[in-house]
C-alpha positions as CSV (number, residue, x, y, z in Angstrom):
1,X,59.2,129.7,73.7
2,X,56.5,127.4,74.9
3,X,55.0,127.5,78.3
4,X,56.2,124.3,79.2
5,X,60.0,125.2,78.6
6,X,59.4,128.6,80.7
7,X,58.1,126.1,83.5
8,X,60.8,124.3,83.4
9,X,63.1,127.8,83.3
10,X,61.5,128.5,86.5
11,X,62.2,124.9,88.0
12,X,65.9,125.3,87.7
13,X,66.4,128.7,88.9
14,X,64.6,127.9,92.4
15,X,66.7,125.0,92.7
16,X,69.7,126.6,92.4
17,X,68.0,129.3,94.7
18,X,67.3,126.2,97.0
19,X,71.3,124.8,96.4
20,X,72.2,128.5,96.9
21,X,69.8,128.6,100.8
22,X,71.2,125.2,101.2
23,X,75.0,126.4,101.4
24,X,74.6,129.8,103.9
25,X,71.8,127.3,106.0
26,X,74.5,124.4,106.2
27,X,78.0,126.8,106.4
28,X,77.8,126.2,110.0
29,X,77.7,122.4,109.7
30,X,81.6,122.7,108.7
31,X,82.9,126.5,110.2
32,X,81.1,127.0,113.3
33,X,82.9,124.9,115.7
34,X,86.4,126.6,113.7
35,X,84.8,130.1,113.7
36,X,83.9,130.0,117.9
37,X,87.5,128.4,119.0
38,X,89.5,130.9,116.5
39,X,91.1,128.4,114.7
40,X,90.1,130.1,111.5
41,X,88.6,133.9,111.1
42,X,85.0,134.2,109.9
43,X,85.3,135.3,106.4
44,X,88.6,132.9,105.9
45,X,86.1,130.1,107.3
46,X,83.4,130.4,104.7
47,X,85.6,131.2,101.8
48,X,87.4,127.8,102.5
49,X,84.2,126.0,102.3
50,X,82.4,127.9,99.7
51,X,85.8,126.5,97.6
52,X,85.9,122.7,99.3
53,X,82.1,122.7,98.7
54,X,82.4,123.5,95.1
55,X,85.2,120.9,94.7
56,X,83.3,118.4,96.4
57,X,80.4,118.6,94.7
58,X,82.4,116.7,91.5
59,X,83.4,113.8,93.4
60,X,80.1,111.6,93.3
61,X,76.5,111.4,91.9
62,X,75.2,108.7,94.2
63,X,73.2,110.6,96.3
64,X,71.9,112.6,93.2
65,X,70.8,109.1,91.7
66,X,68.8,108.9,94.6
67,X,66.8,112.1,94.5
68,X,66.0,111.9,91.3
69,X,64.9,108.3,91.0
70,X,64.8,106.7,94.6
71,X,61.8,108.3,96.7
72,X,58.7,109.4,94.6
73,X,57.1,107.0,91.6
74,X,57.4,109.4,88.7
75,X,57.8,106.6,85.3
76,X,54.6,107.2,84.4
77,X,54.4,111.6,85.2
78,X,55.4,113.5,82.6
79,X,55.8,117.0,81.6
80,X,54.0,119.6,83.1
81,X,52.5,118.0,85.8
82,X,55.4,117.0,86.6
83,X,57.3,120.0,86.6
84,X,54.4,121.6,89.3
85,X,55.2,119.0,91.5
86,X,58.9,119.6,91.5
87,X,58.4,123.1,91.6
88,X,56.4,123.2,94.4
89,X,58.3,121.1,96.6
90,X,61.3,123.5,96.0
91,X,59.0,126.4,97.5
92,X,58.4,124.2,100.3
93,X,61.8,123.3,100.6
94,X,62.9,127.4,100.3
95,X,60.6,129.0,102.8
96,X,61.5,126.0,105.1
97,X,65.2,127.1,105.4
98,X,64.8,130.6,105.5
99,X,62.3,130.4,108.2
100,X,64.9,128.4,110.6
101,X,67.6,130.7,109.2
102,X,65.5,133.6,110.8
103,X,65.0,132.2,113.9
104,X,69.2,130.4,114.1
105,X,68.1,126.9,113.9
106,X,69.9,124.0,112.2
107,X,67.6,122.4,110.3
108,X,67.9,120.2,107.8
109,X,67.7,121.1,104.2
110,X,67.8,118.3,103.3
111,X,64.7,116.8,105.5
112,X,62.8,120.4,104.1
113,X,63.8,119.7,100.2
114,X,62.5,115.7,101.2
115,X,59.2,117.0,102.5
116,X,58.5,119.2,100.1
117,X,58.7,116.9,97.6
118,X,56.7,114.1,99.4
119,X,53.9,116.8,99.8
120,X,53.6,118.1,96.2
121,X,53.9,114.4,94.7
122,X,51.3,113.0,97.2
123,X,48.7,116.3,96.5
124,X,49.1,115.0,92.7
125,X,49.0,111.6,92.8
126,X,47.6,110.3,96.5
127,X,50.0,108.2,98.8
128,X,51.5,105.8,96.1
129,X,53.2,109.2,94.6
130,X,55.8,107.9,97.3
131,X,58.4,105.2,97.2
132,X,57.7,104.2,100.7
133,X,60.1,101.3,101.1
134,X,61.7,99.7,98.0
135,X,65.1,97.9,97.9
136,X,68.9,98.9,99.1
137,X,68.7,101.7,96.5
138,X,65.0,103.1,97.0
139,X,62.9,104.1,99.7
140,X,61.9,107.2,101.3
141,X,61.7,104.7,105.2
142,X,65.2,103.2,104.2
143,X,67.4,106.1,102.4
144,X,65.5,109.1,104.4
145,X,63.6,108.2,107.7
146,X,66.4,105.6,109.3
147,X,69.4,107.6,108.3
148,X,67.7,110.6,109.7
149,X,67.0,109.1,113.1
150,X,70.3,107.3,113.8
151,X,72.6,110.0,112.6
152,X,72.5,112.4,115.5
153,X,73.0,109.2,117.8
154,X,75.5,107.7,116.2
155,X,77.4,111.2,115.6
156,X,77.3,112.5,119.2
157,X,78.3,108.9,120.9
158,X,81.3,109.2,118.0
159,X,82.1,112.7,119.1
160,X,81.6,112.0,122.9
161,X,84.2,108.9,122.7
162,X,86.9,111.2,120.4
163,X,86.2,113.8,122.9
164,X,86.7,111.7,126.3
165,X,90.1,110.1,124.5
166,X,91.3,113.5,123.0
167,X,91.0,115.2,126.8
168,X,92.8,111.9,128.6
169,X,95.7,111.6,126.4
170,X,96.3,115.2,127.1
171,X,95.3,115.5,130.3
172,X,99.0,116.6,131.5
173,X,99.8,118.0,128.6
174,X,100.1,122.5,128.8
175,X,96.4,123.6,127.9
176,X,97.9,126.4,126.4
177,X,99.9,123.7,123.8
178,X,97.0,121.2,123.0
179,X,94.9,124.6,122.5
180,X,97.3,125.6,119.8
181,X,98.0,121.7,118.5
182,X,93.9,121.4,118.0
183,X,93.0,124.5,116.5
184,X,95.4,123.9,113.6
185,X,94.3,120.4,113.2
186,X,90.9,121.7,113.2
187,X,91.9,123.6,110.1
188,X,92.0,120.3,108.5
189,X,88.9,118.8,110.0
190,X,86.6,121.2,108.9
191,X,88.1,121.6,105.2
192,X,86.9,117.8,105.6
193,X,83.6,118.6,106.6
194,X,83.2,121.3,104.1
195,X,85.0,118.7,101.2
196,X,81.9,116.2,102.3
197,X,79.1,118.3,102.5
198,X,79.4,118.9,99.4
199,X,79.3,115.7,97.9
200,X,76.4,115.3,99.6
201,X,74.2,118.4,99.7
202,X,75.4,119.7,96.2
203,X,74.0,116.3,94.9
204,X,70.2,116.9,95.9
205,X,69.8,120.0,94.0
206,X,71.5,118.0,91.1
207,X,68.9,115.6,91.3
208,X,65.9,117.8,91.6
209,X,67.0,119.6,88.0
210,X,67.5,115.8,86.3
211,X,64.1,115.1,87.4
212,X,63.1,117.9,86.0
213,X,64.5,117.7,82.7
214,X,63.4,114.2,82.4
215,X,59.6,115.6,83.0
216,X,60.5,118.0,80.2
217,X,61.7,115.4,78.0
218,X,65.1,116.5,77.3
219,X,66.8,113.5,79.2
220,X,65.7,110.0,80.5
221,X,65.8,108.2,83.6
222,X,68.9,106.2,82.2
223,X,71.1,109.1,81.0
224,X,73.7,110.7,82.7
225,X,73.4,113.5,84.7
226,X,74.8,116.7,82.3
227,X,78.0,118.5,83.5
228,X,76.3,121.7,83.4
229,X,74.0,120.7,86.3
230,X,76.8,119.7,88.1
231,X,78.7,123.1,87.8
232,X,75.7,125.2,88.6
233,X,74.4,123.1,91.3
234,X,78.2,123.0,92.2
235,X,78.9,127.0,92.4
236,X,75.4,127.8,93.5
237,X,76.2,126.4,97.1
238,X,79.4,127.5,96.7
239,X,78.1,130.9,97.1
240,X,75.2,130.4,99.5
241,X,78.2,129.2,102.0
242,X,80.5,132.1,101.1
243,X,77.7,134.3,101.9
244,X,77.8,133.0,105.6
245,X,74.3,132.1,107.4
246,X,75.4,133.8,110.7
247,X,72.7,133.1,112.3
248,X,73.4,129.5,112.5
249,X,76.9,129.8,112.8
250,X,76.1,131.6,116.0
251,X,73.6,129.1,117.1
252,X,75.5,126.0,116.6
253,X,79.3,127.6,117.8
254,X,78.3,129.3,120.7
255,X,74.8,128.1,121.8
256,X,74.4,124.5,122.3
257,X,78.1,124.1,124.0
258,X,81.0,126.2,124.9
259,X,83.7,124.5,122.6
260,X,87.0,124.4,123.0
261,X,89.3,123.4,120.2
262,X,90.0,119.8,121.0
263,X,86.4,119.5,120.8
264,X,85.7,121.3,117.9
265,X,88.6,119.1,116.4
266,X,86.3,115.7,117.3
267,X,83.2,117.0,116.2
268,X,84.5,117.9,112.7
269,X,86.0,114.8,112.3
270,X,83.0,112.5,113.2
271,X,81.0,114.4,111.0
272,X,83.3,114.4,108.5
273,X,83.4,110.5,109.0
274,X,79.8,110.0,108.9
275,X,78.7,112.4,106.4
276,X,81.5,110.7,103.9
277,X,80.4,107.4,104.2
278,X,76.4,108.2,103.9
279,X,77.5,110.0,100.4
280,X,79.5,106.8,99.3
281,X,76.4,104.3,99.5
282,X,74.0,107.2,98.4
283,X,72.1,108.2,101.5
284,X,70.9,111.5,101.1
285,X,71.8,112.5,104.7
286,X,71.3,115.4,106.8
287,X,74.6,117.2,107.5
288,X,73.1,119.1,109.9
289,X,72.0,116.2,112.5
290,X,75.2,114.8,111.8
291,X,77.3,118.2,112.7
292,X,74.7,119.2,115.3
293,X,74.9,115.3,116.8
294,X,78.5,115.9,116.9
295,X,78.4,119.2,119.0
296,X,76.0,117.7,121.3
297,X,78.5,114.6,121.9
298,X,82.1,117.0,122.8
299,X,79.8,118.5,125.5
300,X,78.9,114.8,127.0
301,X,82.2,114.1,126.4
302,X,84.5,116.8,128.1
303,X,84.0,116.8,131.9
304,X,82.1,119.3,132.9
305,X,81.1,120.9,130.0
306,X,77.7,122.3,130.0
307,X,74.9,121.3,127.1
308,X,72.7,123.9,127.1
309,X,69.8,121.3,126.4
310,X,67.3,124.0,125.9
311,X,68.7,125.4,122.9
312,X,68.8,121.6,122.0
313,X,65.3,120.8,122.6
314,X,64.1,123.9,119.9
315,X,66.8,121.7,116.9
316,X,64.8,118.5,118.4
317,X,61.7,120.5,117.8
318,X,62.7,121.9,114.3
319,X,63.9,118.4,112.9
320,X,60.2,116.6,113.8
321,X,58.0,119.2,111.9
322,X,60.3,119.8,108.7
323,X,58.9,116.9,106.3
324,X,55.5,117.4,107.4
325,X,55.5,121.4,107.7
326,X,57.4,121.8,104.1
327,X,55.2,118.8,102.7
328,X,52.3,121.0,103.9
329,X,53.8,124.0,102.0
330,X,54.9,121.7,98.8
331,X,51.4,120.3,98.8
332,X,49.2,123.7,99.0
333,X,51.7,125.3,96.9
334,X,50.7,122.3,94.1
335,X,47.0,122.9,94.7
336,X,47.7,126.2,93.4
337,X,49.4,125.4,90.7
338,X,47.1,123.2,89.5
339,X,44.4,125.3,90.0
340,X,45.7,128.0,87.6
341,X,47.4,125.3,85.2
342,X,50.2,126.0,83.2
343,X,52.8,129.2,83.2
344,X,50.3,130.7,85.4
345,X,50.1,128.3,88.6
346,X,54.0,128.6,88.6
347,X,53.8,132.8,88.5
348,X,51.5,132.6,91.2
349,X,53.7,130.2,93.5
350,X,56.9,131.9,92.5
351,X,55.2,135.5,93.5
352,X,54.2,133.4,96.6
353,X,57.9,133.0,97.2
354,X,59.3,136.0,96.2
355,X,57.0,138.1,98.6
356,X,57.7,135.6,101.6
357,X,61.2,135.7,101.0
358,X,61.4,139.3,101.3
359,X,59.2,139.6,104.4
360,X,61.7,137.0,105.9
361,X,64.6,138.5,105.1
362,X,63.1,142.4,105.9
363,X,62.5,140.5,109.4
364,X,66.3,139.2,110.1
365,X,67.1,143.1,109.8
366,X,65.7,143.5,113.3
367,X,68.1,141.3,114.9
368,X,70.9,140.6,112.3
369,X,74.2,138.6,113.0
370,X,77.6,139.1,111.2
371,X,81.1,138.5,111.7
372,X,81.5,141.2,114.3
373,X,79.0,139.6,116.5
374,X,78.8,135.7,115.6
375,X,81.1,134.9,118.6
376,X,79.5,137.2,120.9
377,X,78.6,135.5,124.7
378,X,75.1,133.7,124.6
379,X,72.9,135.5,127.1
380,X,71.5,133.2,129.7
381,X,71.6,129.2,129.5
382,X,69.5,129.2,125.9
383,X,68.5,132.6,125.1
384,X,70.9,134.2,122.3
385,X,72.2,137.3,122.4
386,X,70.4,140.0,120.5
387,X,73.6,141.2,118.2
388,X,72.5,145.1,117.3
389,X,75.7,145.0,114.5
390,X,73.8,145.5,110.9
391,X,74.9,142.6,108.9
392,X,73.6,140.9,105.5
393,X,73.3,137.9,106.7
């Protein structure tokens, strides 16, 4: 087996390992509004979208088009060179979301898989490595940067207006009933959710692996992406989001606003709504802004309702310094890959990730979060709770 075809081995494991920190990062996006009002028990919650996630993964490849051929200049890169920049942007893109995982923030995976790539392609090839702007279908300013800044907005003013109409047509309606009534529908709304994540984050990893066996050779830009990425891009964050990410699910259900299920029934639908339509004209959106958007808009919505803006500021934080921290990490992690050349650069940055991962996770075992604790009361106005339950995850 030549080097070049273990490189490329390598590649598509960590990118299903990415696909796989992708699901348990973004379960919340879909459960943790369900999982905090009781409309649907914890494990029930992420089995339902591990499943939907899986399903939806089948149902377009538009935003996979984009990843693979839409934000970095790559015609004329070829093989192994190639391959380390891919590969390095995954590690980027992997130490990203377990690092926010650690510390319960929503990030975006999507923004973290974005910048690592940017970073490794523009260490190897300088600034033009990057499809700045380009037409409707191209672009890293147009698909990336303006989706990213107006979905929050336009998620949490959605959300706000479904929340303000949901509590005035019931306003003398029995709590009690519309309690009930809501947490059922929000069965349905988050199977939604879940259903449109995946065709949306499932498609990213799928893209990441095309590119790569283009650099390999084995396909071309012009072919079709193979079934068998689909299905193992497809189950991979099937069971990252089986496995939970309780740590997010804790931050987004309980920390940024107490929600009640009418409002956890308007936040899964306008993220539903918005991360559909993205995947339809192939924007590679952040699911998370858009569910973490929506949040933010039932608590400006409901009268009274407290936004613990705090808690918000840290996700505000988060979502400015993932491109450029992950491009930082994609970019150093390419320096050393090129330094070594070959089979040997990617050893050394997959030991690089290996040993980080397992310090990261070694860490969460201090404070870990599970389904015995993810709905415990947040301490304070934005302080969590320190959970003392052992948990996995």
């Amino acid at each position: 087996m030549s080097a070049e075809l273990l490189v490329l081995l390598i590649v598509i494991v960590t990118a299903l390992a990415f696909d796989f920190t992708n699901g348990f990062h973004d379960t919340a996006n879909a459960m943790a509004t369900s999982i905090a009002t009781g409309a649907l028990g914890p494990r029930t919650a992420v089995a339902m979208s591990a499943v939907l996630n899986l399903v939806g993964a089948f149902l377009s490849v538009e935003v996979a088009k984009t990843v693979s051929g839409g934000l970095l200049k790559i015609n004329d890169v070829h093989h192994m060179q190639l391959l380390h920049i891919v590969f390095a942007g995954l590690v980027g893109a992997i130490l990203w979301n377990l690092i926010t995982w650690l510390f319960g923030i929503p990030s975006s995976s999507s923004h973290a898989l974005f910048g690592g790539l940017i970073g490794s392609a523009m260490a190897a090839l300088g600034a033009s490595g990057v499809i700045w702007t380009g037409d409707q279908k191209t672009g890293l300013i147009n698909k990336v940067i303006l989706p990213a800044l107006l979905a929050p907005f336009v998620a949490a003013l959605v959300a706000a207006l479904g929340t303000y109409l949901v509590y005035r047509f019931t306003r003398n309606s029995a709590e009690t009933k519309v309690r009930k009534g809501f947490r059922i529908g929000q069965i349905g709304s988050a199977a939604l959710v879940s259903l449109a994540h995946g065709t949306n984050d499932a498609q990213k990893t799928m893209g990441v692996i095309f590119m790569a066996l283009v650099a390999h050779g084995t396909f071309t830009n012009k072919d079709d992406i193979p079934l068998w990425v689909k299905l193992l891009c497809a189950l991979a964050i099937a069971s990252g989001t089986y496995l939970g990410g309780w740590r997010i699910i804790r931050t987004l259900g309980k920390g940024l606003v107490e929600i009640d299920s009418p409002q956890g029934f308007a936040a899964e639908s306008s993220s539903a709504a918005i991360i559909l339509t993205s995947a339809q004209f192939g924007l590679p959106l952040s699911t998370t802004q858009a569910a973490t958007g929506s949040i933010l808009g039932t608590g400006l919505g409901k009268p009274g309702a407290e936004v613990r803006w705090g808690v918000m500021g840290r996700m505000a934080l988060a979502w400015v310094f993932t491109l450029p921290l992950a491009a930082i990490v994609g970019a150093f992690c390419w320096w050393i890959a090129d330094l070594a050349g070959g089979l040997g650069g990617a050893l050394i940055d997959l030991a690089i990730l290996v040993v980080a991962s397992g310090y990261i996770y070694l860490r969460s075992r201090r404070n870990p979060v599970d389904t015995s604790n993810v709905n415990a009361e947040w301490e304070g106005s934005d302080v969590p709770a320190a959970p003392t339950t052992p948990a996995n995850v």
